[in-house]
C-alpha positions in Angstrom: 146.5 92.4 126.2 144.4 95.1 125.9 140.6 94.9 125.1 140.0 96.4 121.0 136.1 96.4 121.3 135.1 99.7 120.7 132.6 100.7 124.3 130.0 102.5 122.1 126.9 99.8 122.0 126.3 101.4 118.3 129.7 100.3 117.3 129.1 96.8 119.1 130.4 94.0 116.8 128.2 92.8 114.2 125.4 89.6 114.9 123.8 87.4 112.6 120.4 88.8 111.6 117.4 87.0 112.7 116.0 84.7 109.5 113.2 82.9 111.3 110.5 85.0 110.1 111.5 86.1 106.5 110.0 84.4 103.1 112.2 82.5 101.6 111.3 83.0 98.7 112.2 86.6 98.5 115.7 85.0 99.3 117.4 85.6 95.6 119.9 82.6 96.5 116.6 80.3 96.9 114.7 81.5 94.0 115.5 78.7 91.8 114.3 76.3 94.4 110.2 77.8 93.8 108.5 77.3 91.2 107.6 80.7 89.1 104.6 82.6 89.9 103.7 84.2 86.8 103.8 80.5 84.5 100.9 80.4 82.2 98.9 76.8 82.0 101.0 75.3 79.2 104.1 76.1 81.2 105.3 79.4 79.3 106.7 81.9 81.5 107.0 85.9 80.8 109.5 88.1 83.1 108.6 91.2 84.5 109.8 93.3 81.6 107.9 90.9 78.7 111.2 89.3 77.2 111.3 85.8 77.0 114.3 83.5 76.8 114.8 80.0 75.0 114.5 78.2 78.0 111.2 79.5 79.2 109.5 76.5 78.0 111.4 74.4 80.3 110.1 73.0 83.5 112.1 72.4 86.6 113.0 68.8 86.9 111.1 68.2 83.7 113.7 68.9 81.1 114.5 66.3 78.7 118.4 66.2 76.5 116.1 66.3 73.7 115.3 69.8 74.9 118.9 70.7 76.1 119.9 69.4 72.5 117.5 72.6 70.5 118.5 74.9 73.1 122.3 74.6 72.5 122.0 74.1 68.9 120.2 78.4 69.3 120.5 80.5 66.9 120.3 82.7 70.2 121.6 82.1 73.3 118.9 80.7 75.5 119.7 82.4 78.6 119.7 86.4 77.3 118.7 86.1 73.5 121.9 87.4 72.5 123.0 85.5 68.8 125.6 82.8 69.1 129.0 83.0 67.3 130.3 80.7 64.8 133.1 80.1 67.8 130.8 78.4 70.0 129.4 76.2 67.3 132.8 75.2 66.8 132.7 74.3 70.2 129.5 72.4 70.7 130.8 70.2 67.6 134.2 69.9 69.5 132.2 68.8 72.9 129.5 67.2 71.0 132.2 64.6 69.9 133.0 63.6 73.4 132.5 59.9 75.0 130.7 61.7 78.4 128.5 63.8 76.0 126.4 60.8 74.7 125.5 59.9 78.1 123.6 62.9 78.9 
């Protein structure tokens, strides 16, 4: 069977790169496990561009459901702002109604 690698050393096959000595926090996939930087002292956060979502007032670990409770209820969606149709308050009633959404 004949041998496919190619014999340039530049066209070697690929390796793993070398993580030992990154941050990782600058890892995007890890982000969420950092607190943020940029939190003011009564928890409020501002992103780089000055928008704030709904959920900036939340602190990892610290949420409560009363908090998930006025985040789903909007009038925006907490994650981009964006408004919330009258189709996805249909919904929240819908799942609202469900045995495994009073245990939350």
């Amino acid at each position: 069977m004949a041998d496919r690698r190619p014999e340039e050393q530049e066209m070697s096959r690929a390796k793993r790169p070398r993580t030992g000595d990154l941050d990782p926090k600058a890892n995007p996939y890890l982000a969420h496990h950092y607190e943020v930087d940029n939190t003011y002292g009564n928890g409020f956060s501002s992103k780089a561009n000055g928008s704030t979502t709904g959920l900036d007032h939340f602190i990892r670990h610290r949420t409560t459901a009363k908090q998930a409770h006025e985040a789903e209820d909007g009038p925006n969606n907490p994650f981009n702002n964006a408004p919330l149709s009258q189709q996805y308050f249909n919904i929240l009633k819908t799942r609202r109604d469900l045995p495994v959404h009073k245990q939350r």
